[in-house]
C-alpha positions in Angstrom: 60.1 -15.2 -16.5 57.7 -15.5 -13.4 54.6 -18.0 -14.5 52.0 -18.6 -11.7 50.3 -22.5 -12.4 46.6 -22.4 -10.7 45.3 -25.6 -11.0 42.7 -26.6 -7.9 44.9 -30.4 -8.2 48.5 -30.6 -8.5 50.1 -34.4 -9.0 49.8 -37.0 -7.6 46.4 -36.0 -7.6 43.7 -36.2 -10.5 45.0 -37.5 -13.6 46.2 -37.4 -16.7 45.7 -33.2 -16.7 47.2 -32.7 -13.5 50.2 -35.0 -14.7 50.8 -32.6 -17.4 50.8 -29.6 -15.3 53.4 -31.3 -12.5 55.5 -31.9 -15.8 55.2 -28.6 -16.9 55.9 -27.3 -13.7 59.4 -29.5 -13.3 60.6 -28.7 -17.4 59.8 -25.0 -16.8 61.3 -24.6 -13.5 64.5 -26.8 -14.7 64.6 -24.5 -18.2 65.1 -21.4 -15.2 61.7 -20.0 -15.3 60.2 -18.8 -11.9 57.3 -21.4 -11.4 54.4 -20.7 -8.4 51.7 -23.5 -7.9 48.1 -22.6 -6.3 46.6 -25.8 -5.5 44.2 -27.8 -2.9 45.9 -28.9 0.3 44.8 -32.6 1.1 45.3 -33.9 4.7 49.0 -34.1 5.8 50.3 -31.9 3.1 52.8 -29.0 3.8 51.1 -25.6 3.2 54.2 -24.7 1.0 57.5 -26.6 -0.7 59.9 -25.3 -2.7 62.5 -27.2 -5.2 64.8 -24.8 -6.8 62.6 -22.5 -8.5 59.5 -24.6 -8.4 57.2 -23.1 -5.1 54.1 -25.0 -4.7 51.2 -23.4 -2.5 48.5 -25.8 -1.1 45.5 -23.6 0.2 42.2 -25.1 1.4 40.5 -24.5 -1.2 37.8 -27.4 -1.0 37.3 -30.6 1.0 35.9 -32.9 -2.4 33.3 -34.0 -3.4 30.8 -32.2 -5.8 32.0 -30.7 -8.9 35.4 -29.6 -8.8 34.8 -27.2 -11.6 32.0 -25.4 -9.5 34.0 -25.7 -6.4 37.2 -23.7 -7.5 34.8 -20.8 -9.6 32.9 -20.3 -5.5 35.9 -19.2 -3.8 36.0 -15.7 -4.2 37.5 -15.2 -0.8 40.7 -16.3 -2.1 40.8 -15.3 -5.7 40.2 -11.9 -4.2 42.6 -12.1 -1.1 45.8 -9.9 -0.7 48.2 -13.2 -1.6 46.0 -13.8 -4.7 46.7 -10.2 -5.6 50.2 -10.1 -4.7 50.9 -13.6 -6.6 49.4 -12.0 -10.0 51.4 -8.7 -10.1 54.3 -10.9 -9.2 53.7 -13.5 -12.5 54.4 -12.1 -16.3 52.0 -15.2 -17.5 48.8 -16.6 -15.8 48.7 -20.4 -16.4 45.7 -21.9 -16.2 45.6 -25.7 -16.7 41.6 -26.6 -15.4 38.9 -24.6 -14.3 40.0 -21.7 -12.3 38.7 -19.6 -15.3 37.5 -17.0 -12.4 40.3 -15.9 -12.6 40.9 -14.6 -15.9 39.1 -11.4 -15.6 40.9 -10.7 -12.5 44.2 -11.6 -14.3 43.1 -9.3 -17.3 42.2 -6.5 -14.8 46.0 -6.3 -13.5 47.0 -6.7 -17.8 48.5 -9.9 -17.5 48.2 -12.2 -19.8 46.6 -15.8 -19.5 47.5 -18.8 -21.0 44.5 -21.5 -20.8 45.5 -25.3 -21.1 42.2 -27.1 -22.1 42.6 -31.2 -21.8 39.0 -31.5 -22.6 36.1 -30.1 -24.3 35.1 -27.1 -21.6 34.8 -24.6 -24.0 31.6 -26.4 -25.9 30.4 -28.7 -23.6 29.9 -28.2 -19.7 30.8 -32.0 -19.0 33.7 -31.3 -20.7 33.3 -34.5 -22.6 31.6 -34.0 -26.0 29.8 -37.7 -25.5 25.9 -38.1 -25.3 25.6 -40.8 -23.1 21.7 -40.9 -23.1 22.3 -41.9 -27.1 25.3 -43.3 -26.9 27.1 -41.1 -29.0 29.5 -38.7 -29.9 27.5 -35.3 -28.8 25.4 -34.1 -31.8 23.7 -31.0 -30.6 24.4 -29.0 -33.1 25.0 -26.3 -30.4 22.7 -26.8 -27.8 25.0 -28.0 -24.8 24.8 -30.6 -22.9 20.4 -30.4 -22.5 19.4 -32.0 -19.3 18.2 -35.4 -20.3 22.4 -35.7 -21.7 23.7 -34.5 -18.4 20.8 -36.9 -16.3 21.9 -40.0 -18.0 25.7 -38.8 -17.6 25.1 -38.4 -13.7 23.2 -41.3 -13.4 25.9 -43.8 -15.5 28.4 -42.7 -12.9 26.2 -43.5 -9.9 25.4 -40.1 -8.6 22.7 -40.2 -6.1 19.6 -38.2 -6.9 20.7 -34.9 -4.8 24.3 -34.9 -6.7 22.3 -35.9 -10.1 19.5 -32.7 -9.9 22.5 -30.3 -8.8 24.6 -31.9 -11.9 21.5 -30.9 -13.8 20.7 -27.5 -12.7 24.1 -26.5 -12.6 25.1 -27.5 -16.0 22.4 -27.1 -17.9 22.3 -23.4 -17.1 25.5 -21.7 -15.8 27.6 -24.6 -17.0 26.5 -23.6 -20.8 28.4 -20.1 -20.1 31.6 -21.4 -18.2 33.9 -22.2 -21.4 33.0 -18.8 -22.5 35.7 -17.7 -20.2 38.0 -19.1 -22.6 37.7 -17.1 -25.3 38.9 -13.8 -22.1 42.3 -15.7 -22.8 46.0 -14.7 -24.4 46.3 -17.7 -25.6 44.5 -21.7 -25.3 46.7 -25.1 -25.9 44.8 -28.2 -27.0 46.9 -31.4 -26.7 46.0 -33.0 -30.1 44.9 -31.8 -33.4 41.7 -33.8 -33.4 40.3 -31.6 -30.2 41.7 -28.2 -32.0 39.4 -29.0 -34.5 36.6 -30.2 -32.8 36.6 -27.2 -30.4 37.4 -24.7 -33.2 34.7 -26.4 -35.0 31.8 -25.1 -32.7 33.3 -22.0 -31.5 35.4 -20.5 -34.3 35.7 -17.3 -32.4 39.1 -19.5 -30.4 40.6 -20.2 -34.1 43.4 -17.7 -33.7 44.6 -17.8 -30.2 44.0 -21.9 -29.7 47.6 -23.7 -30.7 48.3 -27.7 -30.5 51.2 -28.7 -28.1 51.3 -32.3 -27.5 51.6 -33.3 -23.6 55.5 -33.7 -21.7 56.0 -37.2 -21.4 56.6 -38.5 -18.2 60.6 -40.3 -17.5 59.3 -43.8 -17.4 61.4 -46.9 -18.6 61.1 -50.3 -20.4 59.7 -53.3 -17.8 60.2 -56.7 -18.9 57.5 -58.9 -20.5 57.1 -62.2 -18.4 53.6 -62.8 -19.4 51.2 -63.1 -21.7 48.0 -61.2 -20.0 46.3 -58.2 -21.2 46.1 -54.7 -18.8 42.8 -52.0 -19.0 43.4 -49.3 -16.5 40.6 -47.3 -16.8 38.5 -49.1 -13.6 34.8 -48.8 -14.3 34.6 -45.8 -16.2 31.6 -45.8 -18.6 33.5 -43.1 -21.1 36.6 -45.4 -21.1 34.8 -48.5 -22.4 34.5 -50.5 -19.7 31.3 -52.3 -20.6 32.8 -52.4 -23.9 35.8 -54.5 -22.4 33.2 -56.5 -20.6 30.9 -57.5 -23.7 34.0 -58.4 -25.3 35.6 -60.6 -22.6 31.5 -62.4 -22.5 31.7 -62.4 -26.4 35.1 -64.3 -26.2 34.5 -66.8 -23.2 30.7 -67.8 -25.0 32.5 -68.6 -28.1 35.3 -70.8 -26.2 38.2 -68.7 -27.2 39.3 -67.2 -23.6 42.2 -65.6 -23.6 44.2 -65.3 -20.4 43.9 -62.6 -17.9 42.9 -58.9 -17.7 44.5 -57.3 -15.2 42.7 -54.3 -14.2 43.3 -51.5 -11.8 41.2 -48.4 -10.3 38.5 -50.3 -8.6 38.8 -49.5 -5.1 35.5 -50.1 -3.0 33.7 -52.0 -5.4 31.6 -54.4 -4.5 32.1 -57.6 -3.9 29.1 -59.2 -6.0 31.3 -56.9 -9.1 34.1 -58.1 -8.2 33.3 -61.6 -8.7 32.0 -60.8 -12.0 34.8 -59.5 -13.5 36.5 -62.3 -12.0 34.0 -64.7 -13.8 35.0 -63.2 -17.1 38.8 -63.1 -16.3 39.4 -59.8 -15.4 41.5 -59.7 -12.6 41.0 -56.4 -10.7 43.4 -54.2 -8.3 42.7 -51.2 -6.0 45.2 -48.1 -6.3 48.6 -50.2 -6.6 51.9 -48.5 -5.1 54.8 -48.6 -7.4 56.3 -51.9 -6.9 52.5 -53.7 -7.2 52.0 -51.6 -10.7 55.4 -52.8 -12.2 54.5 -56.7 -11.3 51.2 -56.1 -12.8 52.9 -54.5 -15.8 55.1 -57.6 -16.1 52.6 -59.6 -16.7 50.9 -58.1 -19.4 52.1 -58.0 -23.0 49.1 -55.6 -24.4 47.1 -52.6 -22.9 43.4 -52.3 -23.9 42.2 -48.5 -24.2 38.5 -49.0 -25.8 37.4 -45.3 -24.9 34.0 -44.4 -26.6 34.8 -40.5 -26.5 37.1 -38.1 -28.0 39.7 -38.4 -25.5 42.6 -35.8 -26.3 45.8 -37.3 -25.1 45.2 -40.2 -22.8 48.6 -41.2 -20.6 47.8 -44.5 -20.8 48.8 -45.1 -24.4 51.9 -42.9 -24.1 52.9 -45.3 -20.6 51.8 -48.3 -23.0 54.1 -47.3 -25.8 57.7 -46.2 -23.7 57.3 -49.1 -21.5 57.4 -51.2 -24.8 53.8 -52.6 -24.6 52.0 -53.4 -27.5 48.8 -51.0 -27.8 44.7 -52.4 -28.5 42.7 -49.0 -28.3 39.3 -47.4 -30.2 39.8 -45.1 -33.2 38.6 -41.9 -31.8 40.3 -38.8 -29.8 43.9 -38.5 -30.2 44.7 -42.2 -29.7 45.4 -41.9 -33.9 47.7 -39.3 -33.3 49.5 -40.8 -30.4 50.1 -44.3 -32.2 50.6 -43.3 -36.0 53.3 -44.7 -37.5 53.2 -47.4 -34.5 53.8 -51.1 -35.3 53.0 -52.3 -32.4 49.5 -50.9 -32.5 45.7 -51.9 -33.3 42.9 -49.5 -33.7 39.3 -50.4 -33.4 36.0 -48.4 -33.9 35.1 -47.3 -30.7 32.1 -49.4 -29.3 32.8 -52.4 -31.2 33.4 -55.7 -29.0 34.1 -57.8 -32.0 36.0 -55.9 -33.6 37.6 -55.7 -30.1 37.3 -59.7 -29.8 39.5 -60.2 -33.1 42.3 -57.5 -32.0 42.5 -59.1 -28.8 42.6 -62.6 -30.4 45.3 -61.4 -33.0 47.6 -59.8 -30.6 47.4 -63.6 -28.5 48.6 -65.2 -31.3 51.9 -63.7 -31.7 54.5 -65.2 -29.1 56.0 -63.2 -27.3 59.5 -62.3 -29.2 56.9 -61.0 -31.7 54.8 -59.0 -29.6 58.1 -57.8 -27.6 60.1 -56.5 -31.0 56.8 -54.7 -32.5 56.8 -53.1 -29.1 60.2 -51.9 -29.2 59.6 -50.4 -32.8 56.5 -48.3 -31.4 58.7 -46.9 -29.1 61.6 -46.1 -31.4 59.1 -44.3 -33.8 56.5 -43.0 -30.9 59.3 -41.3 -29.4 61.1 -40.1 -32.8 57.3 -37.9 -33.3 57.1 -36.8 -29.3 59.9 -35.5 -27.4 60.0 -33.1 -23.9 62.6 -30.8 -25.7 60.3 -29.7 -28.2 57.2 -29.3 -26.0 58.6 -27.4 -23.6 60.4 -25.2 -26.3 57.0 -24.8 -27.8 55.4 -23.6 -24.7 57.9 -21.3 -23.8 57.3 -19.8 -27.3 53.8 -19.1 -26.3 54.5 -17.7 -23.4 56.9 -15.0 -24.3 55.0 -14.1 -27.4 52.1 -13.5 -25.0 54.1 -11.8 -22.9 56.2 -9.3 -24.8 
């Protein structure tokens, strides 16, 4: 079978979405399936690679910034060129693991069919994630998406200047509410956890039939040896990951005398010094982008990672690296995080928001020792990999595939 991927990132770029579709790509093309990547082309990449039967294109298909989601759906010049149209009649399936939803009619035009992998909330809310940031809440709209004062405060929390903000605005507010409605043009759409099924489903009932759950590949990554007793958060300064929930906590913990040791957290490249300093002050210890051999000291060091997300995140990497690299687990009860760590030993969940309730894990977890902390680790990943396995959600995939297909 010949399945063309168009996703405007391919790994190493983006995250935990564009790791799932370089997975895909590498189990599909090693399970002898014909595999053909569109994709950006960054600065001192090769225009094409092949690996067996794994052919990546990268086309310039933006130059970044802006919203990536706007910037892919733009290019009509090359969803409408002769090697667009030769790669579709070539492909039996259409993959579509982002936003290139342009090109589903196009797809549907030749009668192929179109597989849709949504790793957010696209379909029902234009900023994909479902949280109301100018209440503070899971989104409540009843609806109405995302109105304008949501998306301001959204912009603005991510430190958009006022041109980027207004275009945010305009932009989501009114075409944005009609994007996901490409969705529903689809063979078939994956969620990666049961939790967004139903939440999507939920609000637009019209995907109940075609939407299916198929829980991420996981990537090969091994056991690293505990040699300390910090804590790791590596989520940088993202608002909807909880990091000024993870900084009210460590200020909650430090006023009351009860510091525990070190954070060690990563994704804060150009930051400013003044922040820097601050985190410092409350013993978070922070990295820029660390190459492989700086990640696996940091990882050494840590004997807990801290996920406090405040939205329904689907099937955040993190946890999954936490859990096979026999780490014990601290994260917020929301998204698929209960999914990912049921059954899980070596786990504590927290309502979302919550520093003390944050605090008090965080305090539990420092004091086991570390034989403790180490075997409850081990027993997460026995039963975490037991529930989760690459075998079964490739075999899954492929199922949907062909039955689209036939």
């Amino acid at each position: 079978m010949n399945i063309l991927f168009l996703s405007e990132l391919f790994h190493p770029h983006g995250g935990g979405a564009e790791l799932a579709t370089y997975l895909y790509a590498k189990l599909l093309s090693r399970a002898d399936f014909n595999v053909v990547v569109l994709t950006n082309r960054f600065a001192g990449e090769p225009q094409f690679s092949k690996n067996r039967n794994l052919i990546v294109y990268r086309l310039p298909l933006f130059k970044g910034g802006g919203s990536l989601k706007y910037s892919i759906l733009k290019r009509f010049d090359v969803l409408f060129s002769s090697f667009m149209r030769k790669m579709i009649k070539w492909a039996d399936v259409i993959y579509i693991p982002r936003f290139w939803f342009s090109a589903i009619p196009l797809a549907k035009a030749y009668k192929k069919p179109v597989i849709t992998h949504l790793h957010d909330y696209i379909p029902i809310c234009p900023l994909s994630n479902l949280y109301d940031v100018s209440k503070e809440i899971v989104c409540d709209h009843n609806g109405l998406l995302c109105p304008p004062r949501c998306i301001y405060a959204y912009e603005k929390i991510q430190g958009r200047g006022f041109t980027e903000t207004l275009t945010s605005v305009i932009l989501n507010s009114t075409f944005g509410r009609y994007l996901g409605k490409f969705v529903k043009f689809s063979d078939a759409a994956i969620c990666v956890s049961k939790v967004q099924r139903d939440m999507i489903i939920k609000r637009e009932p019209s995907l109940r039939d075609k939407t299916y759950v198929v829980y991420n590949p996981l990537p090969e990554l091994s056991y690293i040896e505990m040699e300390g007793d910090d804590f790791g958060y590596f989520g940088g300064s993202n608002y909807l990951k909880g990091f000024h929930v993870l900084c009210r906590t460590m200020a909650q913990l430090n006023h009351v005398g009860s510091r525990v040791t070190n954070i060690h957290a990563t994704k804060f490249s150009g930051s400013s010094k003044q922040l820097l300093e601050s985190l410092g002050n409350l013993g978070i210890l922070s990295y820029g982008k660390l190459n492989d051999d700086e990640y696996t000291r940091v990882y050494r060091q840590i004997r807990a990672v801290i996920v406090p997300s405040i939205w329904h995140e689907p099937w955040p990497y993190v946890v999954v690296e936490a859990i096979t690299r026999g780490r014990f687990v601290i994260a917020s009860r929301i998204g698929g995080i209960p999914e990912q760590v049921e059954g899980c030993k070596g786990a504590l969940l927290c309502e979302p928001g919550n520093p003390k309730q944050l605090a008090e894990a965080i305090e539990r977890v420092k004091s086991l020792n570390r034989e403790n902390i180490a075997e409850l680790g081990f027993q997460s990943k026995e039963t975490f990999l037991k529930r989760f396995d690459n075998k079964t959600t490739i075999r899954t995939f492929i199922n949907i595939c062909e039955n689209q297909s036939i």
